[in-house]
C-alpha positions as CSV (number, residue, x, y, z in Angstrom):
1,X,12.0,31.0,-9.4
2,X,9.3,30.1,-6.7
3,X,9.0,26.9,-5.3
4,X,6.1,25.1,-3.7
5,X,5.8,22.1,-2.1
6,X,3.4,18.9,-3.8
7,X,2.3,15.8,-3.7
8,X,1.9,13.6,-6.5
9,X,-0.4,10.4,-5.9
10,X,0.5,8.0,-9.1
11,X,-1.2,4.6,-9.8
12,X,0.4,2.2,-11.7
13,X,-0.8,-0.5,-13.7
14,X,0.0,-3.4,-10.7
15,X,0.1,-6.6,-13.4
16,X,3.5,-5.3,-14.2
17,X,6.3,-7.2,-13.0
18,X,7.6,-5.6,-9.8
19,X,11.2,-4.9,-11.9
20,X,8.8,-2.6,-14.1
21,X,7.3,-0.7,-11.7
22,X,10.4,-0.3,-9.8
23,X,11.6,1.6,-13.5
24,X,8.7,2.9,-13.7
25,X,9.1,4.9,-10.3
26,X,12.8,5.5,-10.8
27,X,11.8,7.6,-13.8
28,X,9.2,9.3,-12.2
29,X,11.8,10.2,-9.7
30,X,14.4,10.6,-12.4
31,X,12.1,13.4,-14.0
32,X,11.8,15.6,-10.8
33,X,15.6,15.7,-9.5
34,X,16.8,16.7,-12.8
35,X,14.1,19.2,-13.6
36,X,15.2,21.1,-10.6
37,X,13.0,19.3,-7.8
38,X,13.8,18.3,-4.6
39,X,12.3,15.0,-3.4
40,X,10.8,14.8,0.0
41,X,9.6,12.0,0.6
42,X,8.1,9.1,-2.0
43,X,6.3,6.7,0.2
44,X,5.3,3.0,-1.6
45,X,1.6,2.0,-0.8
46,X,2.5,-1.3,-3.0
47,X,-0.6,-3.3,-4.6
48,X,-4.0,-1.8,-3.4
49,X,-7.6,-3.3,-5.0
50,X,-9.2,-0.5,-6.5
51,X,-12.4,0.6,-5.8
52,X,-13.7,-0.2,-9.6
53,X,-11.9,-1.0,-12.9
54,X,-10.0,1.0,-14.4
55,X,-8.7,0.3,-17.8
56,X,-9.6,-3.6,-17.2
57,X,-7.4,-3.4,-14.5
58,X,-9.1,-4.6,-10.5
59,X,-6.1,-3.2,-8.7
60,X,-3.2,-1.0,-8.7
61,X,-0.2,-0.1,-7.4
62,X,0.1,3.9,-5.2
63,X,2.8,5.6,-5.1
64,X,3.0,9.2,-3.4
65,X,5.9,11.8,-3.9
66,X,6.0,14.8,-1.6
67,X,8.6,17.4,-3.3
68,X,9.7,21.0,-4.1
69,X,9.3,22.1,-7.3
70,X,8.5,25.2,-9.9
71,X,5.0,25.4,-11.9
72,X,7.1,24.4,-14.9
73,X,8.0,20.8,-13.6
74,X,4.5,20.2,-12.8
75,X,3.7,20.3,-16.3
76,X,6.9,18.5,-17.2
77,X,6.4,15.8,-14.9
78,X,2.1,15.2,-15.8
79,X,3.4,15.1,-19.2
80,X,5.6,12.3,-19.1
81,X,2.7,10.7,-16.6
82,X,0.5,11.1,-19.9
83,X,3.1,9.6,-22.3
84,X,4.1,6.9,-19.9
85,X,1.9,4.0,-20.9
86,X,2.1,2.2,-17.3
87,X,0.5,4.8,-15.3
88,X,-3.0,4.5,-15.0
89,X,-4.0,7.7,-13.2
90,X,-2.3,10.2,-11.6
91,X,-3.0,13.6,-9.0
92,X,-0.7,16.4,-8.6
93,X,-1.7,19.0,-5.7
94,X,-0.6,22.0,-4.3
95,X,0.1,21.7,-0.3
96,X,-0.2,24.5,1.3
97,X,1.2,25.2,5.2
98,X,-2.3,23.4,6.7
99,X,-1.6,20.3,4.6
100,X,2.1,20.3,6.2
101,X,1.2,20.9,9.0
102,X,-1.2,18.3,8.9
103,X,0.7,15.8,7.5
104,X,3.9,16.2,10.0
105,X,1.2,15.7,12.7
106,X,0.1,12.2,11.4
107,X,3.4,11.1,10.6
108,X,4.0,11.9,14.3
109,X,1.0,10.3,15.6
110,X,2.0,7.4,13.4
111,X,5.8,7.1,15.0
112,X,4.4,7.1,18.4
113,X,2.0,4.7,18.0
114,X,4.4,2.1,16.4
115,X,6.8,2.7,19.5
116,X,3.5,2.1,21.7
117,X,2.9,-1.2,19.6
118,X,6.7,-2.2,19.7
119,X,6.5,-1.8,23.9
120,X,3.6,-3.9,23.5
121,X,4.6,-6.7,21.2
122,X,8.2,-6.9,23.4
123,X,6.5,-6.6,27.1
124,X,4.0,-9.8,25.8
125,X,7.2,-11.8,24.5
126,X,9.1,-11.1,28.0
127,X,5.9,-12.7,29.9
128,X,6.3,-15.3,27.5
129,X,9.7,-16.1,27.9
């Protein structure tokens, strides 16, 4: 069976206690490792402020999953986002090779600008010193 590569952007409700939502994305996990996917990365936004209400809710909490998977777990896995009733909204797209490519690039771009901020932030505490 073929496998592509996606990313899954997931808002949950953020008035949960952060035990829930902790469950909440361990289950989302939970449902793409043993439906034959393979996580790549899931990366935690935390509590954002949404840009309107949704569901009487003023904020949010992101989560995006990058992983390998078949057609059939897609529908699998926005299934149990539908059934689940602590998501609030949810995205599932394809990436194709620009997108990875794309996104390896800002993750690098990212890295090196945190070691330029760390040479910074430790050259400024040495003069202090």
């Amino acid at each position: 069976m073929r496998t592509r590569n996606y990313e899954s952007v997931v808002l949950i409700n953020a008035t949960l206690e952060d035990e829930q939502i902790e469950t909440t994305v361990s289950r989302i996990l939970e449902v793409i490792s043993t439906n034959g996917g393979e996580l790549i990365e899931a990366d935690k936004w935390g509590r954002k402020r949404l840009a309107y209400p949704i569901n009487k809710s003023k904020s949010g909490y992101y989560l995006v999953i990058r992983f390998k998977a078949s057609t059939q777990l897609i529908s699998t896995l926005e299934r149990n986002y539908r059934l689940d009733e602590n998501i609030i909204r949810y995205l599932t797209i394809s990436l194709d090779k620009e997108a990875l490519e794309a996104i390896s690039k800002q993750k690098e771009s990212s890295k090196q600008n945190e070691i330029v901020v760390d040479k910074v932030v430790s050259s400024n505490n040495e003069g202090n010193e």
